[in-house]
C-alpha positions as CSV (number, residue, x, y, z in Angstrom):
1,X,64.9,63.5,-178.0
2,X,65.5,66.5,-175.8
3,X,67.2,65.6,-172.4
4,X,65.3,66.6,-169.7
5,X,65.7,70.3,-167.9
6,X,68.4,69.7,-165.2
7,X,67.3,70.8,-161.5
8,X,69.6,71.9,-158.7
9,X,69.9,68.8,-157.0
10,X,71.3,66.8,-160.0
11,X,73.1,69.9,-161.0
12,X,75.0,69.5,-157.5
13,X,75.4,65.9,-157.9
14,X,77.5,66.3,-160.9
15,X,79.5,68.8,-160.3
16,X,80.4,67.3,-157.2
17,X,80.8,63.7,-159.0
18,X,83.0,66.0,-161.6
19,X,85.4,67.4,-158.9
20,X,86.2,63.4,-157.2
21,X,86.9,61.9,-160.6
22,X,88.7,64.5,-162.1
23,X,90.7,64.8,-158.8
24,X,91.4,61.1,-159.1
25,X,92.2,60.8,-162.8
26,X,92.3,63.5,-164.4
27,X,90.8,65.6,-167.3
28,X,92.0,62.7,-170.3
29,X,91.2,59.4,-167.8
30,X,87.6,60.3,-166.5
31,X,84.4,59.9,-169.1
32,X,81.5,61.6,-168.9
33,X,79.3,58.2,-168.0
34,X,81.1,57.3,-165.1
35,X,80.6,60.8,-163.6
36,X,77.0,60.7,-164.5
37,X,77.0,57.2,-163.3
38,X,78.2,58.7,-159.8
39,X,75.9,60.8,-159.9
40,X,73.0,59.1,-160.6
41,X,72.1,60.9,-163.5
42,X,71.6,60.4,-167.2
43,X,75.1,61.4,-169.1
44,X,73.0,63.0,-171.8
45,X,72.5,65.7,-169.2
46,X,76.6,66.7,-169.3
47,X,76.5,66.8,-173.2
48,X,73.3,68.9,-173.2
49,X,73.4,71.3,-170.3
50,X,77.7,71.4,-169.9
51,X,78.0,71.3,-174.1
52,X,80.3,67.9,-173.2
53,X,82.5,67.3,-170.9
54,X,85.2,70.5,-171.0
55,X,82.1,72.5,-170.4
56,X,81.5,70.2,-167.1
57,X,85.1,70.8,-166.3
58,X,84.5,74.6,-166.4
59,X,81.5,74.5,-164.4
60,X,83.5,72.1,-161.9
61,X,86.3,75.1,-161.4
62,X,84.1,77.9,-161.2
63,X,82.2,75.8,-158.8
64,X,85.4,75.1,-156.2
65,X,86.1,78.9,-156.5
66,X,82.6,79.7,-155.9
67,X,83.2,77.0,-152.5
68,X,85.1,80.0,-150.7
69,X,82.7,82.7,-149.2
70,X,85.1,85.6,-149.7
71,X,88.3,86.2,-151.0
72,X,90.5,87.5,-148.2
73,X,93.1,89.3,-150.3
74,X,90.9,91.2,-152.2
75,X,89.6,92.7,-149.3
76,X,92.7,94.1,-148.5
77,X,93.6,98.0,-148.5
78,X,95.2,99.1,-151.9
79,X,98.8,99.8,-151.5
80,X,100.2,103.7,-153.0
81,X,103.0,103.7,-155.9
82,X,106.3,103.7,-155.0
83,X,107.5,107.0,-154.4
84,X,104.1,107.9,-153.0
85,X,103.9,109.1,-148.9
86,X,103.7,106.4,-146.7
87,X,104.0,103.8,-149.3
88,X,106.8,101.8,-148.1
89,X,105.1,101.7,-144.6
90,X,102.0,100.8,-146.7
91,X,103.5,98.3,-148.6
92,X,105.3,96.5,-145.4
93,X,102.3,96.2,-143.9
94,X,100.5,95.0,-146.8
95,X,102.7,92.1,-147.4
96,X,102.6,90.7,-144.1
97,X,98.3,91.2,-144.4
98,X,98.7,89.5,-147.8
99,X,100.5,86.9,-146.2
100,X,98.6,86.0,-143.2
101,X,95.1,86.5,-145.2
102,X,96.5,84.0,-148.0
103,X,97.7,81.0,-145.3
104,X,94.5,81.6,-143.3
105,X,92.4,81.1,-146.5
106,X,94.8,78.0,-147.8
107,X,94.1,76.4,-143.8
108,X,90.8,77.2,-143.7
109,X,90.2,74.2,-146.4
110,X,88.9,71.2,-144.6
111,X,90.6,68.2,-145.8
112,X,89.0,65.6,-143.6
113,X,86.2,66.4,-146.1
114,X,86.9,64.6,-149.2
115,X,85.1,66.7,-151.8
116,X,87.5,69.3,-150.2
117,X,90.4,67.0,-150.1
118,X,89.3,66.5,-154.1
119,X,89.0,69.9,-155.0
120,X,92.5,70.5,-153.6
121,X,93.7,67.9,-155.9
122,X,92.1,69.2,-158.3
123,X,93.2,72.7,-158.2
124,X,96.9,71.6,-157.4
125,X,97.2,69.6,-160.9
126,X,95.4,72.5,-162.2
127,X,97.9,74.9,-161.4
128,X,101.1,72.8,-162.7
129,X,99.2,72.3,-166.1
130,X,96.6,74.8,-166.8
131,X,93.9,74.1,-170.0
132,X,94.4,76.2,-172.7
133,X,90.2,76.3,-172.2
134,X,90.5,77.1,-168.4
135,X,93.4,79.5,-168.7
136,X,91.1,82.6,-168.7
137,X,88.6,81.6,-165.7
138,X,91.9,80.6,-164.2
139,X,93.9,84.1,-164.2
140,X,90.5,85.9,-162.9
141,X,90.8,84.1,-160.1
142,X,94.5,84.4,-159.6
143,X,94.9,88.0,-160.4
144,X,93.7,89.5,-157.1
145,X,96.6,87.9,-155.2
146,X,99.1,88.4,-158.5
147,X,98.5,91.7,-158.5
148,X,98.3,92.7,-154.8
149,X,101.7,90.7,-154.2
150,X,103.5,92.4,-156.9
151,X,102.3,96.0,-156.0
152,X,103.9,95.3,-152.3
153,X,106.9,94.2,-154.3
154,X,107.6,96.8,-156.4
155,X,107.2,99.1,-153.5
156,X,109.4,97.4,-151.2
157,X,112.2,96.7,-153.8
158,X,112.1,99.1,-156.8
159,X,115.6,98.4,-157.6
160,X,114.5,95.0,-159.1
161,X,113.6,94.6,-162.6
162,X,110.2,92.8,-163.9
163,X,112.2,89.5,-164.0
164,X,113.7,89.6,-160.4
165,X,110.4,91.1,-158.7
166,X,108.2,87.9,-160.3
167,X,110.9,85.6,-158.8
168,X,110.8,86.9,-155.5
169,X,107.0,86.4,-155.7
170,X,106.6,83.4,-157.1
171,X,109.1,82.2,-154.3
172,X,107.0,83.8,-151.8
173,X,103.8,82.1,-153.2
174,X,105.7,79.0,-153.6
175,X,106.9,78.7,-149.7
176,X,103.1,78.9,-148.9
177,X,101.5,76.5,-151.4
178,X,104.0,74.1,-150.6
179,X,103.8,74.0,-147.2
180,X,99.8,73.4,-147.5
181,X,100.3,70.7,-149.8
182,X,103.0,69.3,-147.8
183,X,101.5,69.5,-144.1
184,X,100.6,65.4,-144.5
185,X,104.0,64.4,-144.4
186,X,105.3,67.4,-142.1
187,X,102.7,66.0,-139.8
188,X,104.4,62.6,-140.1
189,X,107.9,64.0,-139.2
190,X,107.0,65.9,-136.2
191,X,105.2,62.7,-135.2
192,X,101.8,65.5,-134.7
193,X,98.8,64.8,-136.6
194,X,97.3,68.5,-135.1
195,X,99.8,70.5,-136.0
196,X,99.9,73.1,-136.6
197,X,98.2,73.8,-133.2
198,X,99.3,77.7,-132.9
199,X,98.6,78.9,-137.0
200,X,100.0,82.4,-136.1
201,X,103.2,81.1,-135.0
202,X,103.4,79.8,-139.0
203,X,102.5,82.4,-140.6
204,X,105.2,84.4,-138.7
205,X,107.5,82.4,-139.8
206,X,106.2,82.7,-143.6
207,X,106.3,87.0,-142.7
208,X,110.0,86.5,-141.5
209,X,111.4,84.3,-144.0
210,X,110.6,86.0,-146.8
211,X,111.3,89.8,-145.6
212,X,114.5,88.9,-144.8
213,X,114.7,86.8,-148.3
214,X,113.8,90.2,-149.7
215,X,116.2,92.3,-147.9
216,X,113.9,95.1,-146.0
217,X,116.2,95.9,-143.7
218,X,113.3,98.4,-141.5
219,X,111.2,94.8,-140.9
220,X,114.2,93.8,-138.2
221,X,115.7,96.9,-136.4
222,X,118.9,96.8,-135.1
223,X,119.3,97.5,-130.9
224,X,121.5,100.4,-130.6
225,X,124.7,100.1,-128.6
């Protein structure tokens, strides 16, 4: 017998069921009945319509991507190649856009939410292990801000090989993820369960930190005696 067609509103329901349970055990611990149990649907519905339960897991990432209304980064100006005019100006400025759009976007998550505060879950244990079946939807997602980070790079340090430039931005990328992830127990240690009150005062810091990490010497001018 043919399941029956699956509407929008059961649709939502398990998706969103998919995102908590996966958040909360992972791909391997959660079965398809107890999402469609969540959800108040029939679990015949995820084997027809999904094709099982790695298509539902699909469906579940493109959905948290799909939760963001515009990606930032891509939106920002292209940068020239090195040795092009004005490129090192460009590529300055670009960073520092690149890294205020990126912390804005990894704030603007609402985590008192808890289908948001489960889709970060999600996404985190996503990232330290990919799927070998989500590994393509993954790296179309992640390639706007790969490739924007490492065009500033190259610009701003074309003395570094391949191997060197991917460290600097993976340390770069790093200092920001972690800091989102982290801002529960930050909170904890500067006793402050709203900070960070002034946002632009981070993301400063972030600019700072890692221009000076990357040794641009025209981000800091000297005064002149």
């Amino acid at each position: 017998m043919t399941p029956p067609a699956l509407n929008q509103d059961t649709r939502t329901r398990l998706i969103e069921s998919a995102i908590q349970h996966f958040a909360a055990k992972g791909f391997d611990g959660t079965g398809i009945r107890e999402i469609a149990k969540s959800a108040n649907a029939n679990s015949a519905l995820v084997t027809y319509h999904f094709c099982g339960k790695e298509g539902l897991y699909l469906e579940v990432l493109k959905a948290i991507f799909a939760r963001k209304e515009v990606c930032a980064v891509a939106e920002l100006e292209g940068i020239p190649p090195a040795g092009a005019p004005g490129a090192r100006k460009a590529a300055l400025e670009g960073l520092q856009n690149y890294i205020k759009a990126f912390v804005t976007e990894l704030m603007s998550c609402d985590r008192s939410d808890p289908l948001n505060e489960a889709a970060m879950v999600l996404m985190a244990r996503e990232m330290q292990s990919p799927r070998a079946a989500s590994a393509d939807l993954l790296m179309e997602h992640l390639q706007p801000y790969v490739t924007y980070l490492m065009n500033c790079l190259q610009v701003l340090r074309p003395d570094l090989d391949e191997d060197d430039l991917f460290s600097m931005g993976v340390s770069i990328q790093g200092l920001m993820i972690h800091y989102r992830n982290s801002l529960g127990i930050i909170r904890l240690i500067r006793k402050n369960p709203d900070y960070p009150e002034d946002l632009t005062k981070v993301i400063q810091h972030f600019i700072d930190f890692s221009l000076r990490g990357l040794g641009v010497p025209e981000a800091f001018p000297q005064p002149r005696n």
